[in-house]
C-alpha positions in Angstrom: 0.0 0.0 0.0 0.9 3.9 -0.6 1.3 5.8 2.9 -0.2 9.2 1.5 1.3 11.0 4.9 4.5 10.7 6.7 5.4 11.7 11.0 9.0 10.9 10.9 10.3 12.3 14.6 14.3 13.4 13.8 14.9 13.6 17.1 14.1 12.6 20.5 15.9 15.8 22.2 13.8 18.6 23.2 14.9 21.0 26.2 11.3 21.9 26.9 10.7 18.6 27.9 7.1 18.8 28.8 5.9 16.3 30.9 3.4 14.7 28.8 5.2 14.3 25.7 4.5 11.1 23.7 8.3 10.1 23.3 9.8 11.4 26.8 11.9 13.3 24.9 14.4 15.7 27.4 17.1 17.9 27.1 20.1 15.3 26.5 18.3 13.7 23.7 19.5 11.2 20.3 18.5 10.0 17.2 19.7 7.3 14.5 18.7 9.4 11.7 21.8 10.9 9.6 20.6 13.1 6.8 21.6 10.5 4.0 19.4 8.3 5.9 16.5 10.3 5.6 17.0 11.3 2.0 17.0 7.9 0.9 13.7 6.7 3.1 12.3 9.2 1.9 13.1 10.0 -1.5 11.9 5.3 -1.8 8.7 6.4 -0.1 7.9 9.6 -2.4 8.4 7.5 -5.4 6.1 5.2 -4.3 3.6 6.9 -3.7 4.4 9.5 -0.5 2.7 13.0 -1.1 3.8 15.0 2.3 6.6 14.2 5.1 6.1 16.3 8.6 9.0 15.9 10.6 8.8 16.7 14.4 10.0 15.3 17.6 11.5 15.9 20.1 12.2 19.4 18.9 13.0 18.9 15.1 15.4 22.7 15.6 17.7 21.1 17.5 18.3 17.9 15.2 21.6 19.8 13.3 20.7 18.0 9.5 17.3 19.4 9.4 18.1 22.4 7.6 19.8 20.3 4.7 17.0 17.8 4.9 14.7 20.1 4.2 17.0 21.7 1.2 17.5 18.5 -0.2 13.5 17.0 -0.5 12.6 20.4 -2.0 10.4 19.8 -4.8 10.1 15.8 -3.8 7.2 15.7 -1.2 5.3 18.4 0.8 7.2 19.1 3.9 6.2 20.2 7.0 7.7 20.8 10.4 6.3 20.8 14.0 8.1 22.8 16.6 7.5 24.5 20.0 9.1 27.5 18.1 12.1 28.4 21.2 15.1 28.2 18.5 12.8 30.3 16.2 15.2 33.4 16.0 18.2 34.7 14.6 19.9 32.5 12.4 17.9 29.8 13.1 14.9 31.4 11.8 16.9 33.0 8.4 18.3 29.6 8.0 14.3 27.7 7.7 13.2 30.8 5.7 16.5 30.0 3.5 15.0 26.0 2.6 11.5 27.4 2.5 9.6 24.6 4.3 5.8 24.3 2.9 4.7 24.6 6.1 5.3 25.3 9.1 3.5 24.7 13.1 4.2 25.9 16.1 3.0 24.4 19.4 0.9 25.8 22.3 1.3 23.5 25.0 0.2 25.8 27.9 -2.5 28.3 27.2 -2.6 29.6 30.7 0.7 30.7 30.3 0.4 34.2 28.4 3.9 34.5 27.6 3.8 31.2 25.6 0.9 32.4 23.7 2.0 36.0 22.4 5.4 34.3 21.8 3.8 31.4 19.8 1.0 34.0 17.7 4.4 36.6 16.9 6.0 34.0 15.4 3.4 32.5 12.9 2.6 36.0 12.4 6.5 36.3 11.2 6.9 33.6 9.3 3.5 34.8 7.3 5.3 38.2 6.5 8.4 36.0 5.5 6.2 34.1 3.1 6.7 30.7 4.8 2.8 28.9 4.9 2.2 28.6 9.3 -0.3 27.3 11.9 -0.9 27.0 15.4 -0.9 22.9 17.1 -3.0 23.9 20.6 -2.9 21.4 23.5 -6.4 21.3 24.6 -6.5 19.4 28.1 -9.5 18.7 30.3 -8.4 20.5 33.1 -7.7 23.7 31.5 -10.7 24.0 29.1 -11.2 27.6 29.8 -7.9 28.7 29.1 -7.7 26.6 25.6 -10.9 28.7 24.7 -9.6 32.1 25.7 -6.6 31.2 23.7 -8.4 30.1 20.6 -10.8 32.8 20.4 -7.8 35.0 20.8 -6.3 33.5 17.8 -9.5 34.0 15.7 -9.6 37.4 16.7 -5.6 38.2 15.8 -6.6 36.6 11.9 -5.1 33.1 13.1 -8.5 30.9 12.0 -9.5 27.4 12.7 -8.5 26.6 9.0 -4.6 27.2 10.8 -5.2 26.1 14.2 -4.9 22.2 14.9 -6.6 21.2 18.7 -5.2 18.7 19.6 -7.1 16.7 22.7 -4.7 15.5 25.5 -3.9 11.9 25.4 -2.7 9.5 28.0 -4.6 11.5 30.6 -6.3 14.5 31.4 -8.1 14.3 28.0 -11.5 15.8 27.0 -13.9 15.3 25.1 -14.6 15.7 21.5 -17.2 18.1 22.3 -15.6 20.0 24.7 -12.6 20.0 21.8 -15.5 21.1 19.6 -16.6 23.8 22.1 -12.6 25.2 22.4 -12.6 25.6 18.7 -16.1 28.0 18.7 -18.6 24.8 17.5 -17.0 26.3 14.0 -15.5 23.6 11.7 -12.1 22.6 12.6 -9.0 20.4 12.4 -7.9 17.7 14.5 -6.4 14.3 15.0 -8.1 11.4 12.9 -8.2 9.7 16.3 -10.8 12.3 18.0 -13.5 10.4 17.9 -12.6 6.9 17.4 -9.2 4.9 17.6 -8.4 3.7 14.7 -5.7 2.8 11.7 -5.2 5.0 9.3 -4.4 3.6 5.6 -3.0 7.2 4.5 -1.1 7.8 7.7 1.8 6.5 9.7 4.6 7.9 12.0 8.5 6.8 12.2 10.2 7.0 15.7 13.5 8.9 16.0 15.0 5.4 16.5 13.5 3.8 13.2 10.5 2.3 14.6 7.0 1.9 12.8 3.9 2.8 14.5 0.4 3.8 13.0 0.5 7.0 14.9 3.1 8.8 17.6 1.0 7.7 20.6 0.4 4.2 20.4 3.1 1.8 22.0 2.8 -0.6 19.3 6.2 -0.1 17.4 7.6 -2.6 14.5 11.5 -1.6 13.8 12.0 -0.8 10.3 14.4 -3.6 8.1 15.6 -1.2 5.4 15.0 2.2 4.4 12.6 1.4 2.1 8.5 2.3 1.1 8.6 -1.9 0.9 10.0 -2.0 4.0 7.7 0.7 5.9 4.8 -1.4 4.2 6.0 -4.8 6.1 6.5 -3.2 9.4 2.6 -2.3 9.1 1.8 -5.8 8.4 -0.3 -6.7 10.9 1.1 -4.2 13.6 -1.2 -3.3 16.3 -3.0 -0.3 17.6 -2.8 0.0 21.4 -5.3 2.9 22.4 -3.0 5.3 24.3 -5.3 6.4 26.7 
């Protein structure tokens, strides 16, 4: 089969190293990726049939190949980067503008904190001006419902819509309910994880640890270590490979 969508994590460092992070990712961090590696995965996986790589984490800014990743697939596949946006600044941020990503998201994992937010919706406003495509990925958590809805009616208001905002529901714990995700997002349409209402595969979508495992998305604990880097390879590892419900 074609995977139409691509999660490959570069990285499992990340020096925010927020406590509910799907990979325990932390500040003294690794990865078994080089850049050749990725090239050739990917470049196997776009010709058969791979429309659009996002490549995340950890914190995908502090995996040093990225930038020349990024250069490199250019024209090959759509590529995207998730990041909680701290490196976003000086020469780090002229060096992403420099490989043009086709898109780019930053993270709010903490809504109640207000300097997260303004930090988080002066960067996507940036990048805009720069010309590079951005979004917003909220955390929306049981326990902090009212502060994920001041924060995304914020970011409607600021010219940030739902068509860039991902909410993303808290998994493992502390997670709400679609509806009260719907209710966050002002009962307007928006996006979210395939998973929000029901756990299940996805035949257009799988993610790739940071240490070359397969898994049908980032949460789920059911991993399959890849042979090769190869599409036919990615396609065995699904064979038959689980989904264990994270929550």
């Amino acid at each position: 089969m074609s995977v139409e969508r691509l999660s490959i994590e570069l990285t499992n460092q990340c020096s925010k190293q927020c406590h509910f992070c799907y990979n325990s990712s932390h500040p003294i961090g690794n990865t078994t990726w080089t850049a050749d590696e990725l090239i050739t995965f990917v470049t196997d996986c776009a010709q058969a049939g791979t429309q659009a790589v996002s490549f995340g984490g950890g914190e995908p800014l502090e995996y040093p190949a990225l930038f020349e990743v990024l250069q490199r697939l250019q024209g090959m596949v759509f590529r995207s980067i998730t990041s909680n946006g701290l490196h976003l600044w000086g020469s780090t941020l002229r060096r992403l503008v420099s490989v043009h990503p086709d898109k780019v998201h930053l993270s709010i994992h903490f809504p109640e904190q207000l300097w997260e937010v303004n930090r988080v919706m002066a960067q996507v406003k940036q990048l805009e001006s720069l010309g590079i495509r951005s979004g917003i990925n909220l955390l929306v958590s049981a326990s902090k419902l009212t502060a994920a809805g001041q924060v995304a009616q914020t970011l409607r208001e600021s010219g940030i819509a739902n068509d860039r905002i991902v909410y993303l529901p808290m998994r493992g714990k502390d997670t709400p309910t679609p509806q009260q995700v719907a209710e966050v997002a002002g009962k307007e349409p928006f996006q979210s994880m395939t998973c929000l209402t029901n756990c299940q595969k996805s035949e257009r979508f799988c993610a790739v640890t940071w240490d070359k495992k397969v898994a049908w998305c980032s949460y789920t604990s059911a991993q399959q270590p890849l042979e090769s880097l190869t599409a036919k390879a990615l396609d065995k590892a699904l064979e038959d490979l689980p989904l264990i419900f994270c929550s």
